[in-house]
MIRO-140905 format. One line per 2 residues: number of its first residue (from 1); for each residue y, z, x of N, C-alpha, C. Coordinates in Angstrom, 1 decimal, always signed. Layout:
# MIRO-140905
NUM) Y Z X Y Z X Y Z X; ... .
END
This chain:
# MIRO-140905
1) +20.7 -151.4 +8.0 +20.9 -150.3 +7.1 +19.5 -149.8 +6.6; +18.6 -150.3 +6.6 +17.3 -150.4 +6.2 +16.2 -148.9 +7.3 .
3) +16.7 -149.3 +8.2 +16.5 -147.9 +9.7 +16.5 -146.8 +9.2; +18.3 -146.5 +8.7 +18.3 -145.0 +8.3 +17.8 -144.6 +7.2 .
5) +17.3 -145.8 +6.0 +16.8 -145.3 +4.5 +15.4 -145.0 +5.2; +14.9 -145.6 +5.3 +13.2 -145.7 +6.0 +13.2 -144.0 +7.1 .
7) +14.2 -143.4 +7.6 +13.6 -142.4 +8.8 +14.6 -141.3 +7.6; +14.7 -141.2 +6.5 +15.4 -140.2 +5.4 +13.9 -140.2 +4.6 .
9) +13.2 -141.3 +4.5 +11.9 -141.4 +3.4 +10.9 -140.8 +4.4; +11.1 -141.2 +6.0 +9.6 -140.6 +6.4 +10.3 -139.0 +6.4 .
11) +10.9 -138.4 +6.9 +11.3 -137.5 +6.8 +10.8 -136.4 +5.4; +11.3 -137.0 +4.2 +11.0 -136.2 +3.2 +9.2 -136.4 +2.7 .
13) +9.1 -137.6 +3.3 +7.6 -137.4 +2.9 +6.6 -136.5 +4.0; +7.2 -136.1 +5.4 +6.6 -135.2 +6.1 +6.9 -133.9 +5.8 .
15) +8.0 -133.6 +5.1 +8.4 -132.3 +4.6 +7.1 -132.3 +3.1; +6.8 -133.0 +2.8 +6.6 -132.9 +1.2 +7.5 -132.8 +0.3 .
17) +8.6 -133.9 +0.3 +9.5 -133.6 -0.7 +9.1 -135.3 -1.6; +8.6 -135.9 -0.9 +7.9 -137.1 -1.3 +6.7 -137.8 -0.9 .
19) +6.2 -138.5 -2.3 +5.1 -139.0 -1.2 +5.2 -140.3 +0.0; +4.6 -140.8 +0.9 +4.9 -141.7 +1.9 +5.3 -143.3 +1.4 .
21) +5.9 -143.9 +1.9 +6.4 -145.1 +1.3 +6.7 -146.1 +2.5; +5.7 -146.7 +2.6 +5.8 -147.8 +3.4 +7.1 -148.8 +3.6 .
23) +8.3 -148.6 +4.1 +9.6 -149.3 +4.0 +9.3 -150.4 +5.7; +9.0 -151.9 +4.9 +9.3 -153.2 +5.3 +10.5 -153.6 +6.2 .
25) +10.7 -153.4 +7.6 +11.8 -153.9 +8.1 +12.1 -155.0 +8.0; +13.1 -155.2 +7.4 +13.8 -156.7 +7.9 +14.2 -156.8 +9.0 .
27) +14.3 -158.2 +9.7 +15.0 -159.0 +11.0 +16.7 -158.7 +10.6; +17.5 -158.2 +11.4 +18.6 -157.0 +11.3 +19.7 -158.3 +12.3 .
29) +20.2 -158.6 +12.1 +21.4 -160.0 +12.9 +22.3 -158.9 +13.5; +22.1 -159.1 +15.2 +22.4 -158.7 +16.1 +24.0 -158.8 +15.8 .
31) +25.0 -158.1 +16.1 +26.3 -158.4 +16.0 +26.4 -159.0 +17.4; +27.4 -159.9 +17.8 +27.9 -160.8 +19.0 +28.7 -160.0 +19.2 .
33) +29.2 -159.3 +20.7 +30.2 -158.9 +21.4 +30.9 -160.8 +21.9; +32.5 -160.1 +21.3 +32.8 -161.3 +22.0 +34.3 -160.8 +23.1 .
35) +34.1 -161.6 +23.9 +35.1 -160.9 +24.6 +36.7 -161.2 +24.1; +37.6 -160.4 +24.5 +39.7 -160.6 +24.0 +39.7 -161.9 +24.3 .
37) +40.1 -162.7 +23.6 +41.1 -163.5 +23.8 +42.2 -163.4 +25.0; +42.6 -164.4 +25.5 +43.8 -164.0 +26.6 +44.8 -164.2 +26.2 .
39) +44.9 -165.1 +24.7 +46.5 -165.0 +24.3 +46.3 -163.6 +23.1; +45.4 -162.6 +23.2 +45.3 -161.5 +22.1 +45.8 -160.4 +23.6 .
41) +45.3 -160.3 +23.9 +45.1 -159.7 +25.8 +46.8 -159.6 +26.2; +47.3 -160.7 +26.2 +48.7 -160.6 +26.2 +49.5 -160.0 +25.2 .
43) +49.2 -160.5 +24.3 +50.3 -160.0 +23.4 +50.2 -158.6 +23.1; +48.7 -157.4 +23.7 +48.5 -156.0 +23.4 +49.4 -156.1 +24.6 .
45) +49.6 -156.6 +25.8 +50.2 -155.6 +26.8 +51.4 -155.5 +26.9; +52.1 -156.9 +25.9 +53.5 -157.3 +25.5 +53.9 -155.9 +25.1 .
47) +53.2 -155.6 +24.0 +53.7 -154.9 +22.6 +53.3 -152.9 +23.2; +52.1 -152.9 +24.2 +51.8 -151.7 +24.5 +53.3 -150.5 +25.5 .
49) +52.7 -149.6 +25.0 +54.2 -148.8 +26.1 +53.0 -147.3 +26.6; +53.7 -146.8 +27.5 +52.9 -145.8 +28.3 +51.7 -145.7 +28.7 .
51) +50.8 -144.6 +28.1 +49.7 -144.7 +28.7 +48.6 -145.7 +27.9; +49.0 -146.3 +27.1 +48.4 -147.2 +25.9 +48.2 -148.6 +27.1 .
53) +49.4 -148.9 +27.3 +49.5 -149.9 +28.4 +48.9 -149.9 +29.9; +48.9 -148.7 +30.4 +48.3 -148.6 +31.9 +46.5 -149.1 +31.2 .
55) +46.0 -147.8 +30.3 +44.6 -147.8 +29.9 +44.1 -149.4 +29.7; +45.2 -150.4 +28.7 +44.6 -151.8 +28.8 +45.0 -152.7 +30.2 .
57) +45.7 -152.3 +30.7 +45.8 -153.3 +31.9 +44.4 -152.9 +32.7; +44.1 -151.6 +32.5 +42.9 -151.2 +33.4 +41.8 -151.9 +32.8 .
59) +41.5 -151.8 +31.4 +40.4 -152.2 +30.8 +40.0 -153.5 +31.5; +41.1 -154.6 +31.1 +41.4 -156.2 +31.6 +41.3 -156.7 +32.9 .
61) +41.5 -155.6 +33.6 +41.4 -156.1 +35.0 +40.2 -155.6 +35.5; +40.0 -154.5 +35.5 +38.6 -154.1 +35.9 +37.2 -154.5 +35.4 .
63) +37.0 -154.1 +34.5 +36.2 -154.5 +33.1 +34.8 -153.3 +33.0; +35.7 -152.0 +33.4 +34.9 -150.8 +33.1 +34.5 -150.9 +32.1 .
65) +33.5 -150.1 +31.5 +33.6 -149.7 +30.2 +34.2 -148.2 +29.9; +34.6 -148.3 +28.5 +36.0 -147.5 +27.9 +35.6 -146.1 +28.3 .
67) +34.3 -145.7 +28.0 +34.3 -144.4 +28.3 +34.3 -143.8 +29.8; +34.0 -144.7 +30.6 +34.0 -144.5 +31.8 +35.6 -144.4 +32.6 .
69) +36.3 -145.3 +32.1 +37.5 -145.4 +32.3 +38.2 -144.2 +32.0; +37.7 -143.6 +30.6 +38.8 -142.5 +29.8 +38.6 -141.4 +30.5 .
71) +37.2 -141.0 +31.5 +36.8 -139.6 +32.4 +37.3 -139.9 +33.8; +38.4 -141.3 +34.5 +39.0 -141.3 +35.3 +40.1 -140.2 +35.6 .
73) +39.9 -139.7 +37.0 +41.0 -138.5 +37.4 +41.6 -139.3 +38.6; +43.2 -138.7 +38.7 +43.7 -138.8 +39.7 +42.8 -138.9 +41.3 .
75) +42.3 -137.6 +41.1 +42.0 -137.6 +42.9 +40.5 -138.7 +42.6; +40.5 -139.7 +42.0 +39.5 -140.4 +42.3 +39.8 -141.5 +43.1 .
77) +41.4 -141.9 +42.6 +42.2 -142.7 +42.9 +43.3 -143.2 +44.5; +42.9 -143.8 +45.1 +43.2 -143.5 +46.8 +44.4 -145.0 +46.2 .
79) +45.3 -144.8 +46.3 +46.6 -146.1 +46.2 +47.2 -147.0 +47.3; +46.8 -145.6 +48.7 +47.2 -146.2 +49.7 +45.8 -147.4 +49.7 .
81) +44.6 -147.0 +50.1 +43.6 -147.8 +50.1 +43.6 -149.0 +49.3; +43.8 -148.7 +47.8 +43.7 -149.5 +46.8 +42.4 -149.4 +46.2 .
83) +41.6 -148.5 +46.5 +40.5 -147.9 +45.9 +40.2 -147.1 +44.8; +39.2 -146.7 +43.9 +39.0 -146.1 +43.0 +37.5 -145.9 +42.9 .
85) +36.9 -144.5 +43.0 +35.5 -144.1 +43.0 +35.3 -144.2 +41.5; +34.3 -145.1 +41.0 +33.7 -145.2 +40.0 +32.6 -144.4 +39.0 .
87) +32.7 -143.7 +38.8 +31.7 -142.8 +38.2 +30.9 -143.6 +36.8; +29.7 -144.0 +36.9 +28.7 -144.7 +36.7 +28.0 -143.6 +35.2 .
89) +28.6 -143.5 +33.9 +27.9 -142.7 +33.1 +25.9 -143.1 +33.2; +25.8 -144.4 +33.0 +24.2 -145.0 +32.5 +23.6 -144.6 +33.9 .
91) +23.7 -144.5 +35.1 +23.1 -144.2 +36.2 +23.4 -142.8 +36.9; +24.7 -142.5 +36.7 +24.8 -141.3 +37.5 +25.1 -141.3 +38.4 .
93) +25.8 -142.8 +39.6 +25.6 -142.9 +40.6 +27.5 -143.3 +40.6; +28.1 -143.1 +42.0 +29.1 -143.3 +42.0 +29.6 -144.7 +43.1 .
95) +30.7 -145.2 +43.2 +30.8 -146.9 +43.5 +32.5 -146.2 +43.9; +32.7 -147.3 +45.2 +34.0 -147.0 +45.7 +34.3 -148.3 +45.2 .
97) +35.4 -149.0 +44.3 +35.7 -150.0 +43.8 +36.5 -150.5 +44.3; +37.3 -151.9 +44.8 +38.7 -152.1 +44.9 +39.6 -152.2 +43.3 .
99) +40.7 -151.6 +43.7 +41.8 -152.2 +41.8 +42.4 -153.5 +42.6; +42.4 -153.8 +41.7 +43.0 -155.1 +41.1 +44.3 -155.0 +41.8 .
101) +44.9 -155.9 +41.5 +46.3 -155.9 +42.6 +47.5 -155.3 +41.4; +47.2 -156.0 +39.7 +48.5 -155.7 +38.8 +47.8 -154.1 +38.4 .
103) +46.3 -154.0 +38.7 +46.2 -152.0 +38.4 +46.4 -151.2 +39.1; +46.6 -151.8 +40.8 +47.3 -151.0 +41.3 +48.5 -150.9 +41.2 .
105) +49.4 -151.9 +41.1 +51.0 -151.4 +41.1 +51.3 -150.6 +39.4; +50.5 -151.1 +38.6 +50.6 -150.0 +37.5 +50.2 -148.8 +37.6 .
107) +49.0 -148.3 +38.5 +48.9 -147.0 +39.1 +49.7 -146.1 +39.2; +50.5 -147.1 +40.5 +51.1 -146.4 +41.6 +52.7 -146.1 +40.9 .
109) +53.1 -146.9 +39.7 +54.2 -146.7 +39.2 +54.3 -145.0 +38.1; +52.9 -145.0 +37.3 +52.6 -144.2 +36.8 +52.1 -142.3 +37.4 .
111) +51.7 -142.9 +38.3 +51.7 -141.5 +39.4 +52.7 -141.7 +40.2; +54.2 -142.0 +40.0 +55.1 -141.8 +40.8 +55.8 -140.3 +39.9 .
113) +55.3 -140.3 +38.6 +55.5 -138.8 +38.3 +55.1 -137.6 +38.9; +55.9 -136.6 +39.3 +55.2 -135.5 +39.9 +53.8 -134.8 +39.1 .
115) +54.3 -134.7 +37.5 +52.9 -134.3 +36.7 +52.0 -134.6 +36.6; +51.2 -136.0 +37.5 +50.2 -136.3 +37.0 +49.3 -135.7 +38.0 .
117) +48.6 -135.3 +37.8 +46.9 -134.3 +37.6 +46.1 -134.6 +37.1; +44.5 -134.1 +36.9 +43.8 -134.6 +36.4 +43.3 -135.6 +35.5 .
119) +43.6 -135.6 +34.0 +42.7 -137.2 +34.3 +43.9 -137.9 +33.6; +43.5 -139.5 +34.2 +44.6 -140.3 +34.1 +45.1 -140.4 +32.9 .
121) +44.3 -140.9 +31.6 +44.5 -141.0 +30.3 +44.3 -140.0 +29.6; +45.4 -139.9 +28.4 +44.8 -138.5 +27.8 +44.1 -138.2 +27.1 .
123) +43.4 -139.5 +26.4 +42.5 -139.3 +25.3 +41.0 -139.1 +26.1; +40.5 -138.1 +25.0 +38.8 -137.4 +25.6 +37.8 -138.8 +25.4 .
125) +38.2 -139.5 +24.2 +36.9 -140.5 +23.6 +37.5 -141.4 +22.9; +36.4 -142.5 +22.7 +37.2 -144.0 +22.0 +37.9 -143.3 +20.8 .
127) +37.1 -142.9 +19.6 +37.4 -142.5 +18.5 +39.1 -142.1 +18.7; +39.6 -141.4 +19.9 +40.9 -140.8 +19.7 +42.3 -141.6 +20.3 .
129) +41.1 -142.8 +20.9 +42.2 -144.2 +21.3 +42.4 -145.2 +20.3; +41.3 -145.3 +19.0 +41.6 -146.2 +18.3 +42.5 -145.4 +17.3 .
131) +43.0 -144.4 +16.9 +44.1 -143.4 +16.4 +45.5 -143.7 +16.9; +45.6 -143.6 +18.3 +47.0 -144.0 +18.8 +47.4 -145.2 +18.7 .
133) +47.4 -146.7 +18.9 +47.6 -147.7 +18.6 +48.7 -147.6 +17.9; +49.2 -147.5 +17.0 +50.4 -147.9 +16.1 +51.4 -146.9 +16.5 .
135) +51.2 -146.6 +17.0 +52.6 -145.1 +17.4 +52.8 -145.7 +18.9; +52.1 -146.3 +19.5 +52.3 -146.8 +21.0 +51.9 -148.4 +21.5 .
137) +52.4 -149.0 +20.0 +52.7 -150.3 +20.3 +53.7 -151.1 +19.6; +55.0 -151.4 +20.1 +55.7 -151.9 +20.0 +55.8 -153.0 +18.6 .
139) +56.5 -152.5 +17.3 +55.8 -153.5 +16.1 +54.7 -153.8 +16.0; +54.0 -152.3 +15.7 +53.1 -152.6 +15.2 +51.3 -153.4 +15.6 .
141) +51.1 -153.7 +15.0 +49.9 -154.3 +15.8 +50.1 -156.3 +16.6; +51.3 -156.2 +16.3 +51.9 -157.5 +16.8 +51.2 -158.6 +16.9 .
143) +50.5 -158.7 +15.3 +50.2 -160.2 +15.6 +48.6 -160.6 +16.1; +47.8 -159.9 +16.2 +46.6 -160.1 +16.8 +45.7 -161.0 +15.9 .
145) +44.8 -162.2 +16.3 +44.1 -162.7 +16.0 +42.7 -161.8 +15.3; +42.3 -162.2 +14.2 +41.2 -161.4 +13.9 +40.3 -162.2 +13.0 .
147) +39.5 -162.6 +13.5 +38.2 -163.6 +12.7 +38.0 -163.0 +11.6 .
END
């Protein structure tokens, strides 16, 4: 918290709206990514329905990251192969992947609709997937472990 007050102070003191003030950073405690649980892991895929459920079986099995997953299109996706071209945001570079064996039959069940086109999931960005959740899971948030 200390970052954004310190670059609001150098700021106004290069404007001249103040004079300069030397702001002391403190040592800032890393937050720990930890990974799902497998009995939390379960119980979202229990409780998930449609595209809520395809997007976490993909998350779990693959172990894309979210935004890269959510700019997944159809024609990326080869089902006869069992393949999926990966598009690489941090490099730019693209990766022919194998799916998983339970993301492909979840695929291939979901593109057995004639409409599906473009991109697999419908949400543009995380922000608009942590929104959906309670309308597309089954009771609610069913139970999830939370430290």
């Amino acid at each position: 918290m200390i970052a954004p007050a310190a670059a609001i102070l150098h700021y106004a003191a290069t404007n001249k709206l103040c004079p300069h003030v030397k702001v002391k950073r403190l040592k800032e405690k890393k937050s720990q990514r930890r990974p799902v649980r497998k009995d939390d892991a379960e119980k979202l895929l229990e409780a998930a329905t449609g595209d809520l459920r395809l997007l976490l079986i993909f998350l779990f099995h693959q172990g894309w990251r979210i935004g890269d997953t959510l700019r997944l299109i159809w024609r990326d996706i080869d089902t006869d192969a069992g393949m999926v071209t990966y598009h690489i945001s941090k490099t730019d570079d693209c990766l022919d992947v194998p799916l998983a064996d339970v993301v492909l039959e979840a695929l291939k069940a979901f593109k057995a609709t004639p409409d599906r086109v473009g991109r697999v999931f419908p949400w543009r960005d995380l922000q608009s997937v942590y929104r959906a959740p309670p309308a597309r899971l089954r009771g609610g948030w069913c139970g999830l472990h939370t430290p």
